[in-house]
C-alpha positions in Angstrom: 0.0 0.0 0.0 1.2 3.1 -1.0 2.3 5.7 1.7 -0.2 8.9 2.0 1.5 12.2 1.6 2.2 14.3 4.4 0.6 17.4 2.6 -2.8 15.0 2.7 -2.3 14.2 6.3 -1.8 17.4 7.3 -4.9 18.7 5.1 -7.3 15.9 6.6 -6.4 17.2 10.3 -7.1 21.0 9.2 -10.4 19.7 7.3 -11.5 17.5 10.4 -10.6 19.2 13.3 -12.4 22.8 11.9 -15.3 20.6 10.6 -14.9 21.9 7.5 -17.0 20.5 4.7 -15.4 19.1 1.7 -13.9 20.9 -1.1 -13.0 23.7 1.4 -9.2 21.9 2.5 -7.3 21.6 -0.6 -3.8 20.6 -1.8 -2.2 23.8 -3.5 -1.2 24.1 -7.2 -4.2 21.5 -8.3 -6.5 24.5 -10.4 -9.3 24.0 -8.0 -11.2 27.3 -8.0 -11.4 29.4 -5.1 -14.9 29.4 -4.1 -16.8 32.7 -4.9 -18.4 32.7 -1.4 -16.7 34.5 2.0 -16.1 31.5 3.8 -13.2 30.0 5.1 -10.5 28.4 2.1 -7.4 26.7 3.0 -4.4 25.3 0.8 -2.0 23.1 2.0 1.6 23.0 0.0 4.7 21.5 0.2 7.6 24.4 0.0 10.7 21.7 -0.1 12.5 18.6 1.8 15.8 18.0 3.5 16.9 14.8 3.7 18.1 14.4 7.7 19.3 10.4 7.5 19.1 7.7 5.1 20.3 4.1 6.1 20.0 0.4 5.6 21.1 -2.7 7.4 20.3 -6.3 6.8 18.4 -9.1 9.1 17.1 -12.5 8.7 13.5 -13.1 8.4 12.0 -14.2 11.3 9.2 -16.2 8.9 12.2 -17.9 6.8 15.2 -18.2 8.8 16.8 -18.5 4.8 15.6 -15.4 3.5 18.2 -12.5 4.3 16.6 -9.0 4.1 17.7 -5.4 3.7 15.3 -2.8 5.5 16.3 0.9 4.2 15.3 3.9 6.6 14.9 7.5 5.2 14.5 10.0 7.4 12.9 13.5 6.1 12.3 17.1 7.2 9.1 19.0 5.1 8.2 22.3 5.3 4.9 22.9 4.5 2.6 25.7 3.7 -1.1 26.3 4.9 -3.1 29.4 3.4 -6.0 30.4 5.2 -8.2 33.0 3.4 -11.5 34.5 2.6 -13.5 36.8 1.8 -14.7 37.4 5.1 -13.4 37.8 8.4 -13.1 33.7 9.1 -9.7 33.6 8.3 -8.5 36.6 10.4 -11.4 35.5 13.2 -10.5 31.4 12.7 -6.3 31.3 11.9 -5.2 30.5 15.4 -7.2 27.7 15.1 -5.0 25.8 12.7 -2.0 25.8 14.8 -3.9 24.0 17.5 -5.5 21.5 15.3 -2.1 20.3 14.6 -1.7 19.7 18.3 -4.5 18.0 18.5 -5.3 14.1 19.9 -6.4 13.4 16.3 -3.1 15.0 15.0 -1.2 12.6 17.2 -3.8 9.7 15.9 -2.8 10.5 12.5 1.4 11.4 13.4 0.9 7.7 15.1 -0.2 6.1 12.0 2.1 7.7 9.3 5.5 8.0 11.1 4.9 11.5 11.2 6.1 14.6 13.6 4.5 17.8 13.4 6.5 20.9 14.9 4.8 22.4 18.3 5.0 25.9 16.7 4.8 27.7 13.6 8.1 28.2 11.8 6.1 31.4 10.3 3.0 32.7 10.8 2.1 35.7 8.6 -0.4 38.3 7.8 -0.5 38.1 3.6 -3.8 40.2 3.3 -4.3 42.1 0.3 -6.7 44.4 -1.6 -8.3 41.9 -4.3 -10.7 44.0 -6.9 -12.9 46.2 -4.7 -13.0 43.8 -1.2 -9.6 42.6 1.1 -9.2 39.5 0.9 -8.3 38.2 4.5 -5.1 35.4 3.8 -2.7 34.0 6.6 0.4 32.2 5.8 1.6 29.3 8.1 4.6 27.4 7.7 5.7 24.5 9.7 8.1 21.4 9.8 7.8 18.2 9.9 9.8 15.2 10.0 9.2 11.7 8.9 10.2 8.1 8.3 9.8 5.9 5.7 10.7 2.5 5.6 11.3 -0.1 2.8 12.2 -4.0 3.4 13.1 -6.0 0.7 13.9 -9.7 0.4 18.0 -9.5 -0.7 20.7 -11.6 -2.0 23.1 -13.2 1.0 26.7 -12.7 -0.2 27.0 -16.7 -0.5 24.2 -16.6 -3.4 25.8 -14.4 -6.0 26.5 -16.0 -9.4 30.7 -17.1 -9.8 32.7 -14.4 -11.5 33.3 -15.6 -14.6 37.7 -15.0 -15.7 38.7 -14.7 -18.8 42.7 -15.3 -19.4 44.7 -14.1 -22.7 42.0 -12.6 -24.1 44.7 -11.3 -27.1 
């Protein structure tokens, strides 16, 4: 099964933990519209990744005693950005309210489940407001880190199974 992005994670905490209905949490940079209403919008992006450790080391397999296998570790730090705007005042009135979701039992439910670690604070939390045609559109920027794991484990070749080098003498 394939491994759910952190950027999704993070997303289905914001979407749950605000109850907000669908369509109004989404993953930036996918041309959804903004909706033409006041109400609360948030995009969820990921700004970049730093690899922090990478490793592998071999073991026997408990099921097969025979079967050596490699298990490869990655370990990864994310930043990732959440805009908050509307139309309204929600997103002024309602951006605090991010920050705690993602300190929330269900957070820690979902860091649980996905090898996940969500900073404790903000790396940035800004005011991004502008005038937009003739209303202010009400947008807060929010970047924090994260850190994960991600773990392969493959079935591997012992060093007693490799074909023979083959020699070839005088090849002239």
């Amino acid at each position: 099964m394939a491994e759910r992005e952190t950027i999704k994670v993070i997303a289905g905490i914001i979407q749950r933990e605000l109850a907000l209905p669908a369509g109004r949490v989404v993953i930036y940079n996918q041309r959804i519209p903004i909706p033409p209403d006041a109400a609360l919008f948030i995009a969820v992006g990921l700004a970049g990744k730093t690899v922090i450790g990478n490793n592998a080391r071999h073991h026997v397999d408990p099921a097969d005693p025979g079967t050596l296998r490699q298990e490869q570790t990655l370990h990864i730090a994310e930043t990732i950005t959440i805009n908050a705007f509307s139309a309204g005042p929600e997103a002024r009135e309602r951006n605090h309210e991010i920050v705690m979701a993602l300190r929330s039992d269900y957070a820690q439910q979902q860091c649980e489940k996905h090898s996940l670690h969500i900073g404790r604070v903000p790396v940035a939390f800004n005011d991004v407001s502008e005038v937009e045609n003739t209303a202010r559109l009400n947008r807060y920027a929010i970047t924090i880190q994260t850190t994960r794991m991600h773990v392969k484990d493959t079935a591997t070749d012992s060093f007693d199974q490799f074909q023979p080098p083959l020699i070839v003498a005088g090849s002239e």
